[in-house]
C-alpha positions as CSV (number, residue, x, y, z in Angstrom):
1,X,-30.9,59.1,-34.2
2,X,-28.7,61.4,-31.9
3,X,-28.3,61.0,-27.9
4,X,-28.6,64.3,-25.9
5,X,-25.2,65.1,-24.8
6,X,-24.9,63.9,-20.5
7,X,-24.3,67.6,-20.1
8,X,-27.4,69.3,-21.5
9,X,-28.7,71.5,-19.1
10,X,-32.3,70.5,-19.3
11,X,-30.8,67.0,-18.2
12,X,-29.1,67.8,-15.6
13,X,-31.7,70.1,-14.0
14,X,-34.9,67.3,-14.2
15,X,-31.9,65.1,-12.7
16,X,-31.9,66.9,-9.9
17,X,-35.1,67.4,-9.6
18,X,-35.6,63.6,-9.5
19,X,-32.7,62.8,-7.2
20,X,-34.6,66.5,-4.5
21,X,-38.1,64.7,-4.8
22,X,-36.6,60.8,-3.9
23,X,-34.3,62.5,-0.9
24,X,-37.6,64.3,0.5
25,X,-39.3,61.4,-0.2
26,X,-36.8,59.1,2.3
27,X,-37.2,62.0,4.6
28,X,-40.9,61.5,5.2
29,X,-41.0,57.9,5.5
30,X,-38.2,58.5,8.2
31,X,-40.5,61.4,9.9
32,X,-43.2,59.0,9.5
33,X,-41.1,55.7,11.4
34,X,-40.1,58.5,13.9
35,X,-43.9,59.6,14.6
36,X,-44.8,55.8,15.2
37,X,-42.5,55.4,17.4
38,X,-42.4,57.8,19.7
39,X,-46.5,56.8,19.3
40,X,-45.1,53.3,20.6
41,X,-43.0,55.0,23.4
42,X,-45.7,57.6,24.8
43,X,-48.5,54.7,25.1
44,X,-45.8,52.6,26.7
45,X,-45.0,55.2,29.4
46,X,-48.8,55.9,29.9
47,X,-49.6,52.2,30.2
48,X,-46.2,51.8,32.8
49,X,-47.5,55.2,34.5
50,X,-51.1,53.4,35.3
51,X,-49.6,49.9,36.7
52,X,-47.4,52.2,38.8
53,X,-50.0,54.1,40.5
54,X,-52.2,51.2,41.3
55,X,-51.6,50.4,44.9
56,X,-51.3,47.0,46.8
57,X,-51.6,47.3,50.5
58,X,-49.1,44.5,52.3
59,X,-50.2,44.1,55.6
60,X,-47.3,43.7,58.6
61,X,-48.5,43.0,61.9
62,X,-47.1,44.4,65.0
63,X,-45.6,41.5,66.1
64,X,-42.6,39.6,63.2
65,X,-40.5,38.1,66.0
66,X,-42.2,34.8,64.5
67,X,-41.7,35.7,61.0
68,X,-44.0,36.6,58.6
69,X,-45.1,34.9,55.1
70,X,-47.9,36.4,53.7
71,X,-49.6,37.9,50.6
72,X,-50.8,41.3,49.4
73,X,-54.3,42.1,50.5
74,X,-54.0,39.2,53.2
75,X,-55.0,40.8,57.0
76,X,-53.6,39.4,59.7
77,X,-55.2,39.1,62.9
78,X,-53.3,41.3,65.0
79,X,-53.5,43.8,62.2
80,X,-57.4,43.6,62.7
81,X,-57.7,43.9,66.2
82,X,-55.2,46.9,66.3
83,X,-57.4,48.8,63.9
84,X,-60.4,47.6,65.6
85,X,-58.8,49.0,69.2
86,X,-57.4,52.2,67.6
87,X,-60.9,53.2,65.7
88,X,-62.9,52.5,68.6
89,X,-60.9,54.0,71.3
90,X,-60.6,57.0,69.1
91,X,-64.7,56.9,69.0
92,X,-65.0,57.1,72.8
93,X,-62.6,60.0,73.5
94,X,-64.5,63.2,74.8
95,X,-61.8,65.1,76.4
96,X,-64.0,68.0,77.4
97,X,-67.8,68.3,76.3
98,X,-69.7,64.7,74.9
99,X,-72.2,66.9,73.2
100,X,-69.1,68.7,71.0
101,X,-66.8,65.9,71.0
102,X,-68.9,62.8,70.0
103,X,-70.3,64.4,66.8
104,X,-66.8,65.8,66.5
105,X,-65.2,61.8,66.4
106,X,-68.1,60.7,64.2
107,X,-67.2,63.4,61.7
108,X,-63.4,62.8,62.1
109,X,-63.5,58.9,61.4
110,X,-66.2,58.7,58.9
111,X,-63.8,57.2,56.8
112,X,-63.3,54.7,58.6
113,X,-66.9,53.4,59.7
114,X,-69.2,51.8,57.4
115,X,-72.4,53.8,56.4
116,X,-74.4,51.6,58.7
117,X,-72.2,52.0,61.4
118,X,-72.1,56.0,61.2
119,X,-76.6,56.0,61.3
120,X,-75.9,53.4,64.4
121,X,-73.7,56.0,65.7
122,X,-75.5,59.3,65.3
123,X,-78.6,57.3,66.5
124,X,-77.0,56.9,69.5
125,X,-75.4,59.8,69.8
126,X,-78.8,62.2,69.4
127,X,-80.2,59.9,71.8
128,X,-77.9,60.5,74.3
129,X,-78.3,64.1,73.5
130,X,-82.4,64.2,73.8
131,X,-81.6,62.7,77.5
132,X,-78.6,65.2,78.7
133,X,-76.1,62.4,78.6
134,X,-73.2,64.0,77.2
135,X,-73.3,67.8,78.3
136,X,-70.3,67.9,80.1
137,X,-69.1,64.0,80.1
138,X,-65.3,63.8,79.6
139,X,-64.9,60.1,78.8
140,X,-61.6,57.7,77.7
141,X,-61.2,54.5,76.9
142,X,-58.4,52.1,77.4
143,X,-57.6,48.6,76.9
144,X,-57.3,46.4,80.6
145,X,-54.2,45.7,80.9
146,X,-53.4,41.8,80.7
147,X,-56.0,41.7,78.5
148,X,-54.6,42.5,75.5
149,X,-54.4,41.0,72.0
150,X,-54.4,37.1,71.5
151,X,-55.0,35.2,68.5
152,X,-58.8,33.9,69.8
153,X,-60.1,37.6,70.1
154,X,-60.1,37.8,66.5
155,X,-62.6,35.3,64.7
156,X,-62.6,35.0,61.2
157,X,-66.2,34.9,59.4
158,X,-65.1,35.5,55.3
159,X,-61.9,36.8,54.1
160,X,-63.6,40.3,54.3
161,X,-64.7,40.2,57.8
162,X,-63.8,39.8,61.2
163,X,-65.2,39.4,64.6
164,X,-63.4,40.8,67.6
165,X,-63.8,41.5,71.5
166,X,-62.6,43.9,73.3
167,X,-61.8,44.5,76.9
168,X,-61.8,48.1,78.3
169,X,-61.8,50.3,80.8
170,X,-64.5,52.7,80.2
171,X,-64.0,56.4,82.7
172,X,-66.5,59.0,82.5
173,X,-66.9,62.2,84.6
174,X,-69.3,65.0,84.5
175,X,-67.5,68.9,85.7
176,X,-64.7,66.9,87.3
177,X,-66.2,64.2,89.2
178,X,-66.4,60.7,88.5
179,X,-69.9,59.4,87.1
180,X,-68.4,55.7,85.3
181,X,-65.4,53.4,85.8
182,X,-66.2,50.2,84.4
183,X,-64.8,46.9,82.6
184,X,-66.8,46.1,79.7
185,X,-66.1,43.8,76.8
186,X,-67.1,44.9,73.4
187,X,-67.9,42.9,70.8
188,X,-66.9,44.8,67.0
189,X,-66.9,43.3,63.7
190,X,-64.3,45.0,61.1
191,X,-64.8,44.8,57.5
192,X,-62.7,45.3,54.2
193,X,-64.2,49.1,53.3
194,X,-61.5,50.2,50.3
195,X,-63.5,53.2,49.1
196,X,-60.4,55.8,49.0
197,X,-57.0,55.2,50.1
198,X,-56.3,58.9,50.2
199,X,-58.8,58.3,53.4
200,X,-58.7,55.1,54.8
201,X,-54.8,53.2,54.0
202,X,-56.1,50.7,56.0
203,X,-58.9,49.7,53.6
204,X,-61.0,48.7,56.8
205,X,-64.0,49.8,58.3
206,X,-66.0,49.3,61.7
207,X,-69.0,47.6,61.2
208,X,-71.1,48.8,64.0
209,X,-74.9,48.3,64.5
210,X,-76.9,49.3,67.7
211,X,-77.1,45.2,68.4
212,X,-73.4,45.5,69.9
213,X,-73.6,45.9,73.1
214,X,-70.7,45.6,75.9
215,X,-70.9,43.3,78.6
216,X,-70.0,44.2,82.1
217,X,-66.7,41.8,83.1
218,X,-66.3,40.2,86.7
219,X,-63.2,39.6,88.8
220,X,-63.6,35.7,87.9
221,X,-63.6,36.6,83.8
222,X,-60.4,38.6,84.3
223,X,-58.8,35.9,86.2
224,X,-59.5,33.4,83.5
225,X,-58.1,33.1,79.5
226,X,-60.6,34.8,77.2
227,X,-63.2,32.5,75.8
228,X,-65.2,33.3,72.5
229,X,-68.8,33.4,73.1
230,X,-69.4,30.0,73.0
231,X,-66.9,28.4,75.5
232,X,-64.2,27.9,72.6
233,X,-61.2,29.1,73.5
């Protein structure tokens, strides 16, 4: 029997043809490896992209001259009562009509009261309004001075809630004259409240209900350290 000569076209041709299918054949599988992994990379970078974008608050109080160790989502105090001060003082600013202004705060910090605080609020508030006690009534808050921040005016009750007094001066006056000038102490509880950071960074709320009620402060309590209700220091 007689071999085909190497060089017979028919051959050389289905050669070729063999060596054209195997090539494209290597270049597939090598598409296919690339596919995977940039399949790999792009759910890498969306995975990465979602760690990235979830937020931890570290809290840094006002005061570092002692040093600070803390950890994320750990309030301090002072942190606390300096929201607590801030929200509240911002509450009780009317600088020219109570009956625009009050509803005006409300609206404005919303994000920052809880849902039963805002109902104590406007409760109030339309109360006053039924009465006549805000046409008019320009009124400020500010903190006494010497009576500012110390570590037993913020009381602990859960890691998501806090206790806190404050001592004000609370001015009022109706078309220009004076109507109010009083010391009160407040008593506020604060709350974790992280509903939307966009909002609220602080991730804190005011807790309000209409059981809060100031007391009026004496001479004598000015004079003396503040004492938790209670007689604890």
């Amino acid at each position: 029997m007689m071999k085909k000569p190497l060089n017979n076209p028919t051959a050389i041709r289905n050669n070729q043809a063999r060596q054209r299918l195997l090539a494209t054949s290597d270049h597939i599988r090598t598409l296919r490896i690339l596919v995977v992994c940039l399949l790999v990379a792009v759910v890498a970078l969306w995975w990465r992209n979602g760690v990235l974008q979830e937020t931890r608050r570290l809290y840094i109080p006002p005061d570092l001259t002692q040093g600070l160790v803390t950890n994320f989502d750990s309030v301090p105090a002072p942190t606390v009562y300096t929201f607590a001060y801030y929200i509240f003082q911002q509450l009780n600013r009317w600088p020219s009509d109570g009956e625009k202004d009050y509803p005006k705060q409300i609206y404005a910090l919303q994000g920052f009261l809880t849902p039963g605080c805002r109902a104590a609020l406007e409760t109030d508030m339309n109360t006053k309004q039924e009465l006549g006690e805000l046409r008019q009534r320009v009124r400020s808050v500010q903190e006494i001075l010497g009576q500012s921040y110390t570590r037993q005016r913020v009381q602990i009750e859960t890691s998501s809630a806090w206790s806190i007094w404050l001592d004000v001066n609370v001015t009022e006056s109706i078309g220009g004259h004076p109507v109010k000038d009083v010391l009160l102490r407040y008593p506020l509880r604060i709350v974790r409240f992280d509903v939307d950071k966009e909002v609220n960074p602080w991730g804190l709320a005011l807790a309000c209900n209409e059981a809060m009620r100031p007391v009026l402060l004496s001479e004598d309590q000015l004079g003396k350290p503040f004492r938790r209700p209670g007689g604890e220091l």
